[in-house]
N, C-alpha and C positions, 0 to 999 in steps of 0.2 A: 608687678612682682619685684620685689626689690632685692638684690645679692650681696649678701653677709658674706664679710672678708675671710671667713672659715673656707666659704666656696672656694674661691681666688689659695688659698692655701691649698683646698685639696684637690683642685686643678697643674695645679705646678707636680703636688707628686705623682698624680697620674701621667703626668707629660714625661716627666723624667722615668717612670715605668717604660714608659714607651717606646722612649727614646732610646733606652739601655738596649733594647733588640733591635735596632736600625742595623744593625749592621749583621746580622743574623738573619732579619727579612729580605734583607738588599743580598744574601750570600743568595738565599733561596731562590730570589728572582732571578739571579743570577745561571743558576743553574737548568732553571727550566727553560733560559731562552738561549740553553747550548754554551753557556759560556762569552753569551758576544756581549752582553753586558759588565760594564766596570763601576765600581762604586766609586765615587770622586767626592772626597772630604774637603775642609775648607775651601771652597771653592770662590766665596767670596774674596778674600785673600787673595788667589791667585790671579785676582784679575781687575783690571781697573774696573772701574763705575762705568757703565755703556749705557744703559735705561735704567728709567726712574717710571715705576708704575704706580701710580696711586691706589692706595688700598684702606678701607675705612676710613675715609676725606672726613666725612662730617656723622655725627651720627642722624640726621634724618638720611643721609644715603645708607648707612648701615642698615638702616631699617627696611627701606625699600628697594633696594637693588644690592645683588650680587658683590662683592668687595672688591672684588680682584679685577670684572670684568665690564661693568654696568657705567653707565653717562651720571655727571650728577644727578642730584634727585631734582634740580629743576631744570632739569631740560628736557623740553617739551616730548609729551609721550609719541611713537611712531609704530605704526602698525608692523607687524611681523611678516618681513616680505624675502623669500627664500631667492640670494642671490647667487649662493658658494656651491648650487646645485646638490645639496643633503636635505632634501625636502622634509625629511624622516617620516615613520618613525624610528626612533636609533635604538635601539635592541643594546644596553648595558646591563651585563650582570644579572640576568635574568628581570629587569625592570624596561619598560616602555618609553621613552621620552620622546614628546612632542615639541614641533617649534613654538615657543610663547613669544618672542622678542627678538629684533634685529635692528642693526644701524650699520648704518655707511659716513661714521663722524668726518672725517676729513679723507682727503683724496688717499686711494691705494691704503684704504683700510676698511674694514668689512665682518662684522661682528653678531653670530648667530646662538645664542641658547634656546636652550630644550627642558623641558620639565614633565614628570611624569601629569599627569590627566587629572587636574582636580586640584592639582597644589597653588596655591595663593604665592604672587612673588615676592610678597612680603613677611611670606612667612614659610618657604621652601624647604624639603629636608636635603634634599638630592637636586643636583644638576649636572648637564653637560652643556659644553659652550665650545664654538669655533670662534677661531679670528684667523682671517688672512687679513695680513702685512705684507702688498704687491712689492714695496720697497724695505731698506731698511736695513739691520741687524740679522745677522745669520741665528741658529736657534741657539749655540753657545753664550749667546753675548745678550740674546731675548733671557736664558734662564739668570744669566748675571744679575741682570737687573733688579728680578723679582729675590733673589738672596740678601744681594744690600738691601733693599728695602726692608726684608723682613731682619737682618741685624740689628737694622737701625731703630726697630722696635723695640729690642730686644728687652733695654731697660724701663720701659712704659710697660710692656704688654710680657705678663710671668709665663703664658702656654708660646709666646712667640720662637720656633724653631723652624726647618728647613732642611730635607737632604738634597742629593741630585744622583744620577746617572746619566751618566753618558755611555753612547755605542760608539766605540773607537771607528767602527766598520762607516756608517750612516753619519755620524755626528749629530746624530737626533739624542736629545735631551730630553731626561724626564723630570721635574724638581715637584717636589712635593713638600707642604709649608699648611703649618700650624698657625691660627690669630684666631685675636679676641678681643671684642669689643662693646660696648652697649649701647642699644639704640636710642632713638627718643624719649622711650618710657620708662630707662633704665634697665632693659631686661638685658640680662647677658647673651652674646652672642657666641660662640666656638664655630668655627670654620676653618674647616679642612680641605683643603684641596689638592689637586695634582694634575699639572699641565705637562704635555708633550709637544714639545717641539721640534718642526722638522725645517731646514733649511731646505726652499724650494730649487727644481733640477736646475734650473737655470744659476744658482748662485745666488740670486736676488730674491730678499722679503722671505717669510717664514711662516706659515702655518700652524696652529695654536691649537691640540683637542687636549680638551681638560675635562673633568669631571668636580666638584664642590659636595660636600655636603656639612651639616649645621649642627648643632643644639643650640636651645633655647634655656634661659636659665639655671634653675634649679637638674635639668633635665641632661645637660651639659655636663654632669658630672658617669652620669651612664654612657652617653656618647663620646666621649675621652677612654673610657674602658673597655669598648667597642672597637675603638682604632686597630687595637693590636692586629684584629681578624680581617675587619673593614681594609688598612690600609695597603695591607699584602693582597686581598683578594680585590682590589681596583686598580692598582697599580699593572698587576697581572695580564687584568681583561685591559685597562687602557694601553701598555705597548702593543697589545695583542687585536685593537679596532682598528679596521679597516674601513677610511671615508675615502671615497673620490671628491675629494677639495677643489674647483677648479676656481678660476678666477672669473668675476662677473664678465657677461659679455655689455656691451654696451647699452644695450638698453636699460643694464638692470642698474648702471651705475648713477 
């Protein structure tokens, strides 16, 4: 399927629709969670560069894994082995998601997605995803990361945006970030996502549930117009999941 630059224009005006109510969905969210939520703007700005998260590396990884959370696309495949104790299934938003994929890439890091029953990973509409980071970057400075990156998109990629929240009380972060990319075969990509972060009790390493979902091509343009309802109504239910995250015991690492 090939995507006519009219798409790519009428992606940008949808995005900026969208974007125009950010701060009217962010007041709402606000409100329902009592007021302990704060919308926090520029946020890149306010902070040096702390991580650098790779997102769309190459398009055969676009194609076949997750952008935000997924191993290159050549490294070698690993069975799905429940180590963060969220066996599931995870109950999001009225949808069912099962473990599909896990990895343990380097020490005191630990990486679990879910997908609903029947979805191809290569061609997914919806996901949820854990990562524990035993060490590391508190969740302020985890959402950092993922904001420069998505800046530095900015002028390659026309749908590339980003907000955030933060809970003064908790310092758990929520950011949520717009990309777009094309896979191997040209088809367009749109992914949306929104991750939560929590600095664990100790101080140390952080905690990651996030939720994804996609369009494809031509299709991408309905799912942009979706967002408005979609990103208020997962944002909601994501501050509002409750996982017991724990850290692997030793066998499982």
């Amino acid at each position: 399927m090939s995507y006519h630059p009219i798409v790519g224009f009428l992606l940008l005006l949808v995005l900026l629709s969208v974007s125009q109510r950010s701060k009217g969905l962010y007041r709402t969210l606000s409100i329902l969670k009592e007021n302990r939520m704060k919308t926090v703007r520029n946020f890149a700005k306010r902070m040096a560069p702390i991580l650098v998260v790779g997102m769309f590396a190459t398009a055969a990884a676009q194609a076949k894994t997750p952008a935000a959370t997924a191993p290159p696309s050549d490294a070698p495949s690993e069975k799905a082995v429940e180590r963060l104790g969220v066996p599931g299934p995870i109950a999001f938003n009225d949808e069912t998601y099962v473990l599909a994929w896990s990895s343990h890439p380097e020490a005191g890091l630990y990486k679990q997605e879910y997908l609903q029953a029947g979805e191809p990973a290569d061609r997914f509409s919806s996901m949820v995803m854990i990562d524990l980071r035993s060490d590391g970057p508190a969740a302020i400075q985890m959402a950092q990361g993922i904001a420069t990156q998505i800046a530095a998109r900015k002028d390659a990629d026309p749908v590339a945006n980003y907000d955030t929240i933060v809970n003064p009380e908790t310092k758990e972060v929520i950011i949520d970030f717009l990309l777009s990319a094309k896979d191997a075969d040209g088809v367009q990509i749109v992914e949306w996502s929104a991750h939560r972060y929590t600095t664990q009790p100790d101080g140390t390493g952080t905690v990651l549930v996030g939720n994804t979902r996609r369009g494809y091509g031509e299709a991408a343009i309905d799912f942009l117009k979706s967002l408005k309802a979609v990103r208020q109504r997962d944002i909601e239910a994501l501050s509002a999941l409750k996982l017991d995250v724990v850290e692997p015991t030793q066998s499982l690492r």
